[in-house]
One Martini backbone bead per residue (centre of mass of N, CA, C, O) as a GRO file, in nm:
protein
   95
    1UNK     BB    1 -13.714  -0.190  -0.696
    2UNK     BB    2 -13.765   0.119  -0.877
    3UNK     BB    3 -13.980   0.328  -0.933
    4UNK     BB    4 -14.021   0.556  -1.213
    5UNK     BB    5 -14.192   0.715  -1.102
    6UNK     BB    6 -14.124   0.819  -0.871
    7UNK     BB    7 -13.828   0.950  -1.006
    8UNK     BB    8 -13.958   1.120  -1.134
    9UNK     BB    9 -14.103   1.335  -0.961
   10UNK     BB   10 -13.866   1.410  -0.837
   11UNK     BB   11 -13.708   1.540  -1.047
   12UNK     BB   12 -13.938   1.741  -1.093
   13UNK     BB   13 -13.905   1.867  -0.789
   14UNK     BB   14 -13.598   1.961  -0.850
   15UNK     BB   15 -13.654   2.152  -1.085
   16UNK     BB   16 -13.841   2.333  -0.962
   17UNK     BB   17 -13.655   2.413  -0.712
   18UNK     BB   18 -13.452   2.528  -0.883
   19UNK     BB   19 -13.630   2.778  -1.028
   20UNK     BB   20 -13.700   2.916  -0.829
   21UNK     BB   21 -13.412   2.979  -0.704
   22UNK     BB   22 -13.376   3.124  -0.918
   23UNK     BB   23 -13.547   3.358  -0.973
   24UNK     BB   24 -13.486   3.489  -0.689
   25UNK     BB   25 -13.199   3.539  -0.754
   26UNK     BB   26 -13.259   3.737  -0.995
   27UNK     BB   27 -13.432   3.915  -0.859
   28UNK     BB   28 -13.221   4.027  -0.629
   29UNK     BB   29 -13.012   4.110  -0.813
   30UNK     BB   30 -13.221   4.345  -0.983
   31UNK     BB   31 -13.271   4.517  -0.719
   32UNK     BB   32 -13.007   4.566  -0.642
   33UNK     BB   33 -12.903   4.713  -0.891
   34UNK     BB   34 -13.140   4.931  -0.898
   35UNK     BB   35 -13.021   5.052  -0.581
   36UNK     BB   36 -12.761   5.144  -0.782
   37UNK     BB   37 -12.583   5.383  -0.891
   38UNK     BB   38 -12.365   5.500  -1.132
   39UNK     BB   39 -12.204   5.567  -0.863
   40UNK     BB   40 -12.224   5.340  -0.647
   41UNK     BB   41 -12.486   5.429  -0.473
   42UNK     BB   42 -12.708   5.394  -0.289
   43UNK     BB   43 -13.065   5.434  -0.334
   44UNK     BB   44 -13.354   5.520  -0.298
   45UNK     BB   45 -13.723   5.584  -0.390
   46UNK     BB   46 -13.606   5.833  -0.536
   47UNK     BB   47 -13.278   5.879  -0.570
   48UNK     BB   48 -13.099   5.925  -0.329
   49UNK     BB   49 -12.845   5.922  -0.129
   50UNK     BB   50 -12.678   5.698   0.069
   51UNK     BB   51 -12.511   5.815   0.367
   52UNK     BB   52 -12.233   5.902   0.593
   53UNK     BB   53 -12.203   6.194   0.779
   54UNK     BB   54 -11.885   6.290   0.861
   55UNK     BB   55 -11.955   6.520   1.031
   56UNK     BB   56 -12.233   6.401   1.191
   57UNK     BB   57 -12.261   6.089   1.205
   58UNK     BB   58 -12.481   6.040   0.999
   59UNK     BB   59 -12.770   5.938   0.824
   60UNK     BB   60 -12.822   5.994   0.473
   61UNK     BB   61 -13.057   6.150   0.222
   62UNK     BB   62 -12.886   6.276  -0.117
   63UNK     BB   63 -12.798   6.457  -0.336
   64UNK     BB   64 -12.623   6.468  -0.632
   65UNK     BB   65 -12.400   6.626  -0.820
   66UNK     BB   66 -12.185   6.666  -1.072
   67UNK     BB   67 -11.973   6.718  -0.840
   68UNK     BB   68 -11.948   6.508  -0.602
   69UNK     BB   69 -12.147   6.621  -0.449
   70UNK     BB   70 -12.392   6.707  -0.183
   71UNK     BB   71 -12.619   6.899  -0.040
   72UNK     BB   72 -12.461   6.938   0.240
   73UNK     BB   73 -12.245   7.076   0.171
   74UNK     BB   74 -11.939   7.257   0.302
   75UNK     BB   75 -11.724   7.469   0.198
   76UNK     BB   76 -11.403   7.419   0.347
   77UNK     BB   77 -11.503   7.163   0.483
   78UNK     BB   78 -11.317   6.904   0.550
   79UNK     BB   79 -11.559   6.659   0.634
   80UNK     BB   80 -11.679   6.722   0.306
   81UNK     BB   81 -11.432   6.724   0.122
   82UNK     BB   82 -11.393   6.425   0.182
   83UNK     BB   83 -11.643   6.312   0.091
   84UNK     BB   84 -11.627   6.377  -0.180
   85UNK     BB   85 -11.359   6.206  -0.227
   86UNK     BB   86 -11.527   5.932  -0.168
   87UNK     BB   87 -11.746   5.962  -0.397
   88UNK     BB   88 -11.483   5.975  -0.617
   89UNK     BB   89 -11.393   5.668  -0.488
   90UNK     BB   90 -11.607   5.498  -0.370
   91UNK     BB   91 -11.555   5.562  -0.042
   92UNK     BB   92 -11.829   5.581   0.081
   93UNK     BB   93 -12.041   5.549   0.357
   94UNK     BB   94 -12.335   5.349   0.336
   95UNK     BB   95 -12.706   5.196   0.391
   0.00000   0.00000   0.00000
């Protein structure tokens, strides 16, 4: 026979252990969302863009202005303009 007490702890050690469970998923879903800019681009506690430097293949964190260009930008340059086109096409490499 099967005793209820029993029953009862197990079950409600297992919704205690879903509710923990949901809640660091909620937690951790709420983080990451607030760690990417309204532009998609994953963002430090600053608030700079991280992003990977076509030019000089680098790990960057750069401003971006109202043109999304980034504060490195160099007018004219291929591997600068390609940045720009791709943080406005939202494939631009970040870290």
């Amino acid at each position: 026979m099967v005793d209820p007490d029993r029953v009862d702890r197990f079950l409600r050690s297992k919704v205690r252990d879903a509710g923990r469970t949901y809640e660091r998923a909620r937690y951790a879903y709420r983080d990451a969302r607030d760690s990417v800019g309204s532009d998609g681009l994953d963002r430090d506690e600053v608030g700079r863009a991280r992003i990977v430097c076509r030019r000089y293949a680098e790990r960057r964190t750069v401003e971006i202005d109202e043109y999304s260009r980034p504060s490195c930008y160099d007018p004219g340059h291929p591997d600068c303009e390609g940045c720009v086109e791709d943080i406005r096409t939202g494939s631009v490499e970040t870290w």
